[in-house]
N, C-alpha and C positions, 0 to 999 in steps of 0.2 A: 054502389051509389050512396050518397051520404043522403038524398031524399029519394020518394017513392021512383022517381026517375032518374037518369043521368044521360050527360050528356058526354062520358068518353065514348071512345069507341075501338074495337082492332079484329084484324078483320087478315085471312090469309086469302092467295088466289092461285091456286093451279095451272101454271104458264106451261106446262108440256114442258118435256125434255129434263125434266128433275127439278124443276126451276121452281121455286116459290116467292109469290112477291108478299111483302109484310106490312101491313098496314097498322099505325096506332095513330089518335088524335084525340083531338079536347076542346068542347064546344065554352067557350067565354063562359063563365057564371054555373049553374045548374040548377036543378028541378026542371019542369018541363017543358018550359021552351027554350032549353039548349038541348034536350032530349028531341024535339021536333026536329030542331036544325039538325043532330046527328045522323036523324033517321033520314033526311033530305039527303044529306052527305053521303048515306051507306046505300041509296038507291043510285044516285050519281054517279058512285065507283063503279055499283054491278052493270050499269047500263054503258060505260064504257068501252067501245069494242077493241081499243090498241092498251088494255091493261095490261099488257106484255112489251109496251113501249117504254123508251127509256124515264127514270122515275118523276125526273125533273117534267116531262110534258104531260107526264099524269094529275101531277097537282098542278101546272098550268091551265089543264082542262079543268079540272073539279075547280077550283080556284077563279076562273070565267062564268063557270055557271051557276056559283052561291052568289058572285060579282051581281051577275045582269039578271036575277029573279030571285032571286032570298033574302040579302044581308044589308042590301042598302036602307031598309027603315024597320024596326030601330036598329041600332048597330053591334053589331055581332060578330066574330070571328069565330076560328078555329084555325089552333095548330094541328101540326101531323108532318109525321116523318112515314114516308114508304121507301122500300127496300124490296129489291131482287135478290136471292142470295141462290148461287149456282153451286150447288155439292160436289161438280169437278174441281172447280177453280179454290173451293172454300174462297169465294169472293163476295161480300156486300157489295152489290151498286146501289147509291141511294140516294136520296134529296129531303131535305128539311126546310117545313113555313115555319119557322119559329118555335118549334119543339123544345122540349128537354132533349138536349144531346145523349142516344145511348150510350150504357157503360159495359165494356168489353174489362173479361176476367184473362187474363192470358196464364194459358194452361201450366208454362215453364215459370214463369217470374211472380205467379200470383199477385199479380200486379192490377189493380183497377184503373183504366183511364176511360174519356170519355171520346167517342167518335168527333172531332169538334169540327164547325162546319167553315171551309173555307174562306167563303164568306159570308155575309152576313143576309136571312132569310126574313119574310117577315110573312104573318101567320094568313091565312086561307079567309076569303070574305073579306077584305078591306080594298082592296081596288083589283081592276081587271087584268089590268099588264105587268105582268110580272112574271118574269125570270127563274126560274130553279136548278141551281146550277147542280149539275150530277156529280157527284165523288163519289170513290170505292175507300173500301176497305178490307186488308188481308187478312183471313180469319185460318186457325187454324185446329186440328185437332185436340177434342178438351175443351176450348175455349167456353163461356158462356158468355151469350150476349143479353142485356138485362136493359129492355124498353117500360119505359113506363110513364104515368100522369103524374104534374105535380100536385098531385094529390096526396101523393109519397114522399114528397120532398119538401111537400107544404104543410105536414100533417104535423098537429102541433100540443105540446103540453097546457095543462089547464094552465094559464097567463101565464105559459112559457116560451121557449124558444122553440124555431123549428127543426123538423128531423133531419133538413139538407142531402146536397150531393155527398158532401164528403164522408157522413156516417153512413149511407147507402151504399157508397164505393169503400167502405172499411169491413163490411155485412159482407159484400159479393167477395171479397179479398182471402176473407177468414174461412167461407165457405165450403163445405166439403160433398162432395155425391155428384147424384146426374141432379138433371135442371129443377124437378118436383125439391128435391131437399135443397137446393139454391133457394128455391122461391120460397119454401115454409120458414129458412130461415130469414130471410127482410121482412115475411109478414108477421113472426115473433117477434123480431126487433123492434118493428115498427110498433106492435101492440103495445111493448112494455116499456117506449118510450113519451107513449103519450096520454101513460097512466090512465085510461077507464077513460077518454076522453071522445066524445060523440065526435066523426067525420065532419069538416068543416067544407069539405071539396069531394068527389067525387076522385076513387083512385083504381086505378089499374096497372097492374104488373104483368110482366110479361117474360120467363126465362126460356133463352134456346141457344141450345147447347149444341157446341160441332162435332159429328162424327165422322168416319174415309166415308166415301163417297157410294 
């Protein structure tokens, strides 16, 4: 958290049958009333009984009920990407409100790209009726999938520039080990590129790594 509170949040959930769904998001602004609205948000998911429904109707629901009793006054949002990801198939199923798109490491090409969303989503808390459209993606052994806030991508030199996607996708590229040394190296990176410089946002990372099944 960059103050006593914060307002990301990620959050896994045990769907039976090997199946894990992945939750990350980011409540608009931070300190502690976007930490209220997260903690609204992470009762909201656990009180959902079809969290094992596909991802797109999961933030449809959570996305109705910050709608109609949280986020209409003052005005607030949150993004969030959640994902299924089934260890037979090595498949992501997943849906994005406006998130930073994850970055997939591909184990043969060491190649960084980003999950990119079909079409265009827009973030959690701003109106009732909205659509989440579900896409997959093929994941494979090796691979490392790297979710995070832009807080990481926001995060910035003293009256410099910021750290951006594409030197986070140059970290994850270079990278070597299982997902613990993935993650210590973007959190060195990130340290030493924004020289001693206090959190401006709230950040979280997040690496997970594929193995057979």
């Amino acid at each position: 958290t960059s103050k006593w509170a914060g307002g990301d949040y990620f959050d896994f959930f045990d769907l039976g049958d090997d199946r894990w769904g992945i939750l990350i998001a980011d409540v608009s602004g931070h300190g502690t009333p976007a930490a209220v609205l997260m903690a609204i948000t992470h009762a909201i998911s656990h009180q959902l009984p079809g969290i094992a429904a596909p991802p797109g109707k999961v933030l449809a629901h959570v996305n109705r009920e910050l709608c109609l009793r949280y986020t209409s006054d003052p005005v607030m949002f949150i993004t969030a990407f959640y994902g299924i990801y089934d260890p037979k198939t090595k498949v992501l199923t997943y849906a994005n409100a406006g998130h930073p798109p994850p970055l997939v490491r591909n184990s043969i090409s060491s190649i960084s790209g980003s999950i990119s969303a079909l079409e265009a989503s827009i973030p959690l808390g701003i109106t009732p009726e909205v659509s989440y459209i579900d896409q997959s993606h093929q994941l494979h052994k090796g691979d490392s999938l790297c979710l995070f806030t832009d807080g990481i991508t926001e995060a910035r030199q003293p009256n410099g520039p910021l750290y951006g996607e594409v030197r986070l996708a140059e970290t994850i590229a270079r990278s070597k080990g299982d997902a613990r040394a993935v993650l210590d190296a973007i959190i060195a990176d990130v340290n030493e590129f924004v020289q001693g410089a206090e959190p401006n946002d709230d950040r979280t990372l997040m690496i997970i790594q594929i193995h057979d099944a």
